[in-house]
Structure formats: structure tokens, C-alpha cells
N, C-alpha and C positions, 0 to 999 in steps of 0.2 A: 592492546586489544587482542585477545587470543580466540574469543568465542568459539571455544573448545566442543561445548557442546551441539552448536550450532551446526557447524560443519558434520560432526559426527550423526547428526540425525538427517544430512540431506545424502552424505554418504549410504547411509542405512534406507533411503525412502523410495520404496518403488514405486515403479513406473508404469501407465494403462497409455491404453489408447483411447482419444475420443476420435473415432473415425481416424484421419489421417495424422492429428496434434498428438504426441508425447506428454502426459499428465503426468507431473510431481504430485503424489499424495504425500502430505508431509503436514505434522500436528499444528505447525504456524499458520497453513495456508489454507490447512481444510479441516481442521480439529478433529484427526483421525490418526492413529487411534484414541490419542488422549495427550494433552500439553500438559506435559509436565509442567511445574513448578517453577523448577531450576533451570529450564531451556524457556521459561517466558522471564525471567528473572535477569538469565542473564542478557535478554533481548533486550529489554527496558530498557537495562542500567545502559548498554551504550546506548540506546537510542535518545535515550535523554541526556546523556554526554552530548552528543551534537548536535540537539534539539536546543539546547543552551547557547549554541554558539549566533543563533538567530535574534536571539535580543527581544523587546518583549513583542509578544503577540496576543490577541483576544479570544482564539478557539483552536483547537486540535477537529482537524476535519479526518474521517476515516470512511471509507466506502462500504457498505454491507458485504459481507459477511464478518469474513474474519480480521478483518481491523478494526471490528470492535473488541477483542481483547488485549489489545494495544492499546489503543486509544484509551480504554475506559484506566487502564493500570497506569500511565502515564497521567491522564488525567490527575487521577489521585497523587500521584508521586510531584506534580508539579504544581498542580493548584488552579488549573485554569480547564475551563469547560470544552465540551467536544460536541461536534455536531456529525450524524451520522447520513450519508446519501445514503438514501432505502431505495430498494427496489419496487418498493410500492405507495403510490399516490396515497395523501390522506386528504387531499382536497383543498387544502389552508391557503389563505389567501399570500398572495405571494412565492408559493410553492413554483419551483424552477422544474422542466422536464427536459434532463439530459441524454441523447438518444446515445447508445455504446454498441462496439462493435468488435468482438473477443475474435481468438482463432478458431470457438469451438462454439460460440454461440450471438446473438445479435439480441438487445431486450433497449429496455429503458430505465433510468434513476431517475430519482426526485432529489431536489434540495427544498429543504427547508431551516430555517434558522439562522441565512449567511443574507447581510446586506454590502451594497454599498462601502467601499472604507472600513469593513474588518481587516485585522490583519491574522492570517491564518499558518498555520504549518498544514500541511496533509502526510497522514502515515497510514501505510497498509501493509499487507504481507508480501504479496506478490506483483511482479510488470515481468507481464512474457509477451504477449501481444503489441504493448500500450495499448490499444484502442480504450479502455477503460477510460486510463488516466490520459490521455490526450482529450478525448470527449469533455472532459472533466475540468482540465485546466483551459482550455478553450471559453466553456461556461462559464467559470471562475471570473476571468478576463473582459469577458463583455460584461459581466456585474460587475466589475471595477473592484473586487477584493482584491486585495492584498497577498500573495502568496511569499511568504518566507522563506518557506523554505519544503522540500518535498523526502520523507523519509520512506525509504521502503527497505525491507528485510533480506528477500530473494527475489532477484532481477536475472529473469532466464532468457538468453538472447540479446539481442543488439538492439531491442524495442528502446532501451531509454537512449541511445543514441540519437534517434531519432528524434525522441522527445526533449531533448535538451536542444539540437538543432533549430528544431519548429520552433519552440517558444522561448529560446536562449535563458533556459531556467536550467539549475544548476539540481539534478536528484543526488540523495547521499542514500547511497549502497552499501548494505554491511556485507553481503551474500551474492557474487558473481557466479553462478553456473551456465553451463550446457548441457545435455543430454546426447552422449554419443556411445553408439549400440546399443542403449538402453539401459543406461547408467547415467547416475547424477558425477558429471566432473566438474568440481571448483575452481572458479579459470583464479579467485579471488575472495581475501574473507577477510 
């Protein structure tokens, strides 16, 4: 696994500030400027390499925004449906309200589509915070799904530390960084 590209665009992604937090803008996490082809291409292929290794499951879970272009390509690449956390209620009965809590901002998600005894993977772009996906897999938990397995791309900080600690769930990382002096450095890839 070289994901050449990969690495080359988080070396390449600059850096903002939200107030006091370090923002990676980078095409996977915020489709900006524009995902290439070939760097979502070459993201799939492993993530589906070890999406495979979880055996079968009933849904590819992805949180809004930008794991819907993962999820949705993977989708098709494997054959099995994806249910997306939105940030906005639709009202449907059974609809779950998950409260989240980022480093740069505080909101709500909704689930819809996940019961009971699914068995799911979850993929997104980014864990800097957890507070998303810790919120998330908490939820998860009390509705009794099934979690397989948990994929993410770029994981900035020692948040999934924490997250594997809490809920002795195992994330696979393709993409380790930090941010030091205002640069992306790759502790891992």
C-alpha cells in the first residue's frame, strides 16, 4: 500500500484557522478544491481492501458531508447499500437524534435507516476531534447495531486513541497526521 497520492495531497493542503483549531482543507475532507479521480480512486481501492476483511455486513454507514463520496463509490464497488447521518431532521418515524460536539463547532445528526441487528461498517474522511464519531458510535450501541468495522481516511491527533479506548472498537487508518507549525506532517500512511 503506497498511497502515493494521498500523502502528496495532505502534504500539499493548507492550513486555516477556526478560531484557535488548525483546519486541513484537503479535497477528501472538504471537496475543495476538487477530488480528483485518481486520489478518490486510489482511496476506495484500499479502503475496500479492508473493508473486506470484516466479512459480510448489511450497510456502509457515512456521516454528512464528505463521506458521502466514499461511501456512495464503495457502495457501487461492493454491492451493498449505505445509509447517510444528515445534519438535518426529516421527521420519519424512528428517526434517531444524535447530539455532536467537534473542536470548532457543536450541532445535531439524525439517523435514519439503521435498526436493531444491522450489521454495519462506518466510513468517513476525517477524526480530529472524535466528538462526531464517538457521539455516533455511542448511538450506534444503544440501538444495538452491529458495528464491523470503522474506516476512516485522515485521523489528525490522538482523538481515535481515545475512541478505541472508550468503546474497545478497533478504527483502521489509512492517513496519520499532525499539524506542527502549520504544516501537515505524516506521523503514518
Amino acid at each position: 500500500m503506497s498511497l502515493s497520492l494521498l500523502r502528496q495531497s495532505l502534504l500539499d493542503a493548507p492550513i486555516i484557522k477556526k478560531g484557535d483549531y488548525p483546519y486541513v482543507v484537503h479535497p477528501i475532507t472538504d471537496g475543495v478544491p476538487e477530488i480528483k479521480s485518481e486520489l478518490l480512486k486510489e482511496i476506495i481501492e484500499e479502503m475496500e481492501k479492508r473493508i473486506k476483511k470484516c466479512g459480510s455486513f448489511d450497510k456502509i454507514v457515512t456521516i454528512e458531508a464528505m463521506g458521502i463520496p466514499l461511501a456512495s463509490t464503495l457502495s457501487l464497488k461492493i454491492k451493498v447499500p449505505f445509509v447517510i447521518i444528515r445534519k438535518r431532521s426529516y421527521g420519519l418515524t424512528g428517526e434517531i437524534n444524535v447530539e455532536q460536539t467537534t473542536g470548532y463547532s457543536k450541532s445535531k445528526l439524525y439517523i435514519n435507516g439503521l435498526k436493531k441487528g444491522d450489521k454495519i461498517v462506518i466510513v468517513d474522511d476525517v477524526l480530529s476531534t472524535g466528538g462526531t464519531l464517538s457521539a455516533i458510535i455511542s448511538t450506534l450501541k444503544n440501538l444495538e447495531v452491529i458495528i464491523k468495522g470503522i474506516f476512516i481516511v485522515v485521523n489528525k491527533g490522538n482523538a481515535s486513541k481515545k475512541i478505541i479506548d472508550k468503546f474497545k472498537t478497533k478504527i483502521d487508518i489509512l492517513a496519520n497526521i499532525d499539524i506542527v507549525e502549520g504544516k501537515v506532517v505524516i506521523k503514518e500512511i
